[in-house]
C-alpha positions in Angstrom: 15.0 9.9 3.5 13.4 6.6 2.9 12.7 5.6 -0.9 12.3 2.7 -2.6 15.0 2.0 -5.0 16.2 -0.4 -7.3 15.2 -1.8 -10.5 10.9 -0.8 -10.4 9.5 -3.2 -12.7 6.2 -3.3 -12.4 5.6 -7.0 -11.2 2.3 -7.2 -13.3 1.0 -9.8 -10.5 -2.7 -9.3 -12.1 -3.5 -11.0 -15.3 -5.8 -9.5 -17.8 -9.1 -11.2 -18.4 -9.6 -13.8 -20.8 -12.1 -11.5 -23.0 -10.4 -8.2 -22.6 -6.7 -8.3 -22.2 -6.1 -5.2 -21.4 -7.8 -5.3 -18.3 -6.1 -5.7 -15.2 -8.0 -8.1 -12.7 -7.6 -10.0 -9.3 -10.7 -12.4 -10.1 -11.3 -15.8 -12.0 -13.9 -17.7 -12.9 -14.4 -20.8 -10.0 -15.5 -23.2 -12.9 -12.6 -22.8 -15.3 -10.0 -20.3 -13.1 -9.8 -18.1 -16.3 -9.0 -14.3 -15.2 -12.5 -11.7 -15.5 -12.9 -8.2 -15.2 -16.3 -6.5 -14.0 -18.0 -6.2 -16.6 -17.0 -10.4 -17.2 -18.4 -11.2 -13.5 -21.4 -13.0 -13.2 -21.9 -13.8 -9.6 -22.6 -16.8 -8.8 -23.2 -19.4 -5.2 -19.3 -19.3 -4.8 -17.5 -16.7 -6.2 -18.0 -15.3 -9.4 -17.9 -17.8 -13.1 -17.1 -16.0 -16.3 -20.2 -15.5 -19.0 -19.0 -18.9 -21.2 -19.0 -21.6 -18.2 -22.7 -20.0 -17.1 -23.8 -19.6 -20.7 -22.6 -23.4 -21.3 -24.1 -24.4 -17.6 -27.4 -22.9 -18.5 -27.7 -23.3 -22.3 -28.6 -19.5 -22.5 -27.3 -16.0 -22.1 -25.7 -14.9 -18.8 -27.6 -13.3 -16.1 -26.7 -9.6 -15.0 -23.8 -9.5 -12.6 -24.9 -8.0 -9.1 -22.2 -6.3 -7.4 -19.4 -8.1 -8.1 -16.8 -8.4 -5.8 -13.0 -8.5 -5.5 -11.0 -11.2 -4.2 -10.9 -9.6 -0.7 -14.6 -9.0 -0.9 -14.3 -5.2 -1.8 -16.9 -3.8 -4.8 -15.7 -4.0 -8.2 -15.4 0.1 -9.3 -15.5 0.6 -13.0 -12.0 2.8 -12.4 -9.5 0.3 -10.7 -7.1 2.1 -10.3 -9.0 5.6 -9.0 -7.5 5.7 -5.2 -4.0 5.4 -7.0 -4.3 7.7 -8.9 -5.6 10.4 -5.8 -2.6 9.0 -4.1 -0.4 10.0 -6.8 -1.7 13.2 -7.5 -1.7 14.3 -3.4 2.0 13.5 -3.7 3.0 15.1 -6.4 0.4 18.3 -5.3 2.4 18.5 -2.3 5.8 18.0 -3.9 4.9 21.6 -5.5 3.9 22.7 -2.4 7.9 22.1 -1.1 9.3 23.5 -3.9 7.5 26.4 -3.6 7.2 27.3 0.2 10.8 26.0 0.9 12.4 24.1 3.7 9.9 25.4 5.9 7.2 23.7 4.9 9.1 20.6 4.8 10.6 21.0 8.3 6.9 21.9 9.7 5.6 18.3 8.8 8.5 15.8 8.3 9.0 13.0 11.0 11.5 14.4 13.3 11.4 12.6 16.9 12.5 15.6 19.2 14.9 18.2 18.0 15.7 22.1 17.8 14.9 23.3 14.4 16.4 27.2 13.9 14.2 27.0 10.9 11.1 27.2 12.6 13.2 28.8 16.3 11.9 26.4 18.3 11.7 22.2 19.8 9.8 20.3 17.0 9.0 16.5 16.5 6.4 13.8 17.6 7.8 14.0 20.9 6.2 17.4 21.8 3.0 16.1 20.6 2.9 16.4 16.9 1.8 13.3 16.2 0.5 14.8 12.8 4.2 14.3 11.4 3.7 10.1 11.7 1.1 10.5 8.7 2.1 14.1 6.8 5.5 12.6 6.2 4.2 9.5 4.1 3.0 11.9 1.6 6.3 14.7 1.3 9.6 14.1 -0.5 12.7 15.5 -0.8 14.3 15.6 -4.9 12.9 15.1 -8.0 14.3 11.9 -8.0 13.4 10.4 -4.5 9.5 11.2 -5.8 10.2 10.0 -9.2 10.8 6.2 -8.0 8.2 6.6 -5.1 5.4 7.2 -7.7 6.6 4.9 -10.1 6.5 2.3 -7.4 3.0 3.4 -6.3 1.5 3.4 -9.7 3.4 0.1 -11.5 2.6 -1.8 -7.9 -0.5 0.1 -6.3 -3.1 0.2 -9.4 -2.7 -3.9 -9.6 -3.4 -4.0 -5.9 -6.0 -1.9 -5.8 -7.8 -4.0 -8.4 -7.6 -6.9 -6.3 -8.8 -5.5 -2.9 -10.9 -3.2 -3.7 -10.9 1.2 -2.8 -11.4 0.8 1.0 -8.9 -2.4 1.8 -6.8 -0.9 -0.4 -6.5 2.2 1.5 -6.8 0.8 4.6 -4.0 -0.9 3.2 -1.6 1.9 2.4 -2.1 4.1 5.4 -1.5 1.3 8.1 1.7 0.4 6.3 3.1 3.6 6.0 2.1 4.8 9.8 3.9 1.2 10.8 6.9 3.0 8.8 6.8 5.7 10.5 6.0 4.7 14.1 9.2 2.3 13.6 11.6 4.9 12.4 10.3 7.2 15.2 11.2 4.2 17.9 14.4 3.7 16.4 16.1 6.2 14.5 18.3 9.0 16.4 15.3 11.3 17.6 16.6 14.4 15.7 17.2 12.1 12.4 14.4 13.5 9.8 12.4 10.9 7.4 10.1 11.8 4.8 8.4 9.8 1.9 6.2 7.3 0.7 7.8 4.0 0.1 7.1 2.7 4.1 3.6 2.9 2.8 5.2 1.2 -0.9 6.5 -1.7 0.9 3.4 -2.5 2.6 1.5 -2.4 -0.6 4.9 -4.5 -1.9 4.1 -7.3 0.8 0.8 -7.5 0.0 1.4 -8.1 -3.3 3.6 -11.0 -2.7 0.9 -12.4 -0.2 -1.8 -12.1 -3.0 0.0 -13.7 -6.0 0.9 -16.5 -3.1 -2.7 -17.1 -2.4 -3.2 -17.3 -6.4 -0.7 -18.9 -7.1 1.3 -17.4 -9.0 5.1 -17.7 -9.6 6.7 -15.8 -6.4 10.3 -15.5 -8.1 9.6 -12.4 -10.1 8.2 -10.5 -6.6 10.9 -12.5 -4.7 13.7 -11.0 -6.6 12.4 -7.3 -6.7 12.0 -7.6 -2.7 15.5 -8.7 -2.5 16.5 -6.0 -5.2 14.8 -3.3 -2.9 16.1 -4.5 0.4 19.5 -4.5 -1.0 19.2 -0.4 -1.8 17.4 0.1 1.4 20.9 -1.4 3.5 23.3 0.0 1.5 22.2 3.7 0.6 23.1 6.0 2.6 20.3 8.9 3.5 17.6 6.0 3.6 15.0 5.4 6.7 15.6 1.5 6.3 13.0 1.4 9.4 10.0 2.9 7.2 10.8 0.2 4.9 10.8 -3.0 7.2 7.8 -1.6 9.4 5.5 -0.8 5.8 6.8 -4.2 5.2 5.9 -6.4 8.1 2.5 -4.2 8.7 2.0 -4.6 4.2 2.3 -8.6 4.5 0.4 -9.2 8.1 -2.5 -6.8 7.2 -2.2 -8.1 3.2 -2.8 -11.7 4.8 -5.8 -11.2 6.6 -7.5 -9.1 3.5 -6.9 -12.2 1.1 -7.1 -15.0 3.5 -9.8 -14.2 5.6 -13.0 -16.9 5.8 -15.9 -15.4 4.1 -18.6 -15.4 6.7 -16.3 -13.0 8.9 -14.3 -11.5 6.7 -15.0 -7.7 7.4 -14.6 -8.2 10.9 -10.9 -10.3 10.5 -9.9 -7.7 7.9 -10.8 -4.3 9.9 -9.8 -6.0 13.0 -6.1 -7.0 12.1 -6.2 -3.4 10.5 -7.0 -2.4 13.9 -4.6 -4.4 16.1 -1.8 -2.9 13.7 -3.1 0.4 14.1 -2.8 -0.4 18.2 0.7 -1.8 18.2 1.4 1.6 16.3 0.0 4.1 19.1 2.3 1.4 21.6 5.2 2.2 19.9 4.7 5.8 19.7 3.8 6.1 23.0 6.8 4.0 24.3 8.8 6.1 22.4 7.6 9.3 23.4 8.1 8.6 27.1 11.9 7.8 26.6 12.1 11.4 25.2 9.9 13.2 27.4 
């Protein structure tokens, strides 16, 4: 089973803004670089200022902020962290689901390559065309505690993230990574080797994180050391996918790139379209594997 392990302190890559600290936010003023949440935004010919450097610009009260956007150009939503939060809860939904169906239910949607299952009395896995199990095994797991540290992971490094990107990169986000997880431990792992769980998914939203504190400028030893921390468990546990880690990786920090580095006047169209070139070296890789086993 893949997890992500180790110590899960949350990295807190987002600052809180300057006028309410206990909001989490991926935007700052352009004049003075001070940290503002949406209701702080004023947008402005660049980017967004906060409501002192226009107040002091204009010698009057700030305009109403239109639309304000994230840092990847997503929309501001007055609930941050609401996508998270869905994520979490489908998990843990479907974590109730297992333990009260059984093994069967499990078994029916966990990535298997190719293998006899007596369970079910017959050939399962992606192989025989259930490509289904690429994406329904991002969201099962298999103890109390291998969905314990996925959520916390998801929650301590997802809301953050999905502050800074916005709802749709965001999820664009998570579901590329973990079907890069998945597609890589089906070309790899032993065909009749089952993987289940989140964290491929996790360590894409992990790489991204450590792209978007690079392109603020933030201290990278904190993330630095709870990547090496991770990939340390993910080596040296046994009963852990380490291919669902490195593909959510790789996909997490490539895609992560283009949603925070992408020039403004085509930024949708670099941002869906690495998405999309992903999601193509994905199908590749299942294909390729799926005509090895057939």
């Amino acid at each position: 089973m893949d997890q992500a392990q180790g110590s899960q302190r949350d990295a807190r890559s987002l600052p809180g803004c300057y006028r309410h600290p206990d909001r989490e936010t991926g935007i700052r003023c352009t004049r003075c670089e001070r940290p503002i949440c949406p209701e702080c935004m004023i947008s402005a010919s660049v980017g967004f200022q906060c409501p002192d450097c226009v107040r002091e610009a204009n010698g009057s009260a700030p305009a109403a902020a239109t639309r304000p956007r994230t840092i990847a150009g997503g929309t501001v939503a007055a609930d941050p962290r609401l996508i998270t939060k869905v994520l979490v809860g489908v998990n843990l939904a479907l974590f109730l689901v297992k333990l009260s169906v059984g093994d069967r239910f499990t078994e029916r949607f966990e990535l298997i390559g190719q293998a006899y299952v007596p369970l079910l009395g017959s050939v399962e896995g992606i192989a025989q065309g259930q490509w289904y199990r690429l994406l329904t095994a991002m969201f099962l797991h298999g103890s109390y505690i291998h969905i314990l540290f996925n959520m916390l992971s998801l929650w301590w490094i997802g809301g953050p993230l999905e502050a800074a990107l916005g709802r749709v990169r965001y999820l664009a986000l998570y579901f590329v990574s973990g079907l890069a997880g998945s597609a890589l431990t089906y070309l790899i792992a032993a065909p009749n080797q089952p993987s289940l769980g989140a964290s491929g998914a996790i360590f894409g939203l992990f790489g991204a994180t450590a792209v978007l504190m690079r392109r603020l400028n933030y201290d990278m030893r904190p993330v630095i050391a709870l990547l090496v921390i991770n990939l340390i468990f993910t080596f040296s546990w046994a009963n852990i996918a380490w291919q669902a880690h490195i593909g959510g990786l790789v996909a997490g920090v490539v895609v992560g790139y283009a949603m925070v580095h992408a020039p403004r006047e085509r930024r949708t169209l670099v941002q869906y379209g690495t998405c999309a070139l992903v999601l193509a070296v994905i199908v590749g890789m299942t294909l390729l594997r799926t005509t090895q086993l057939t």
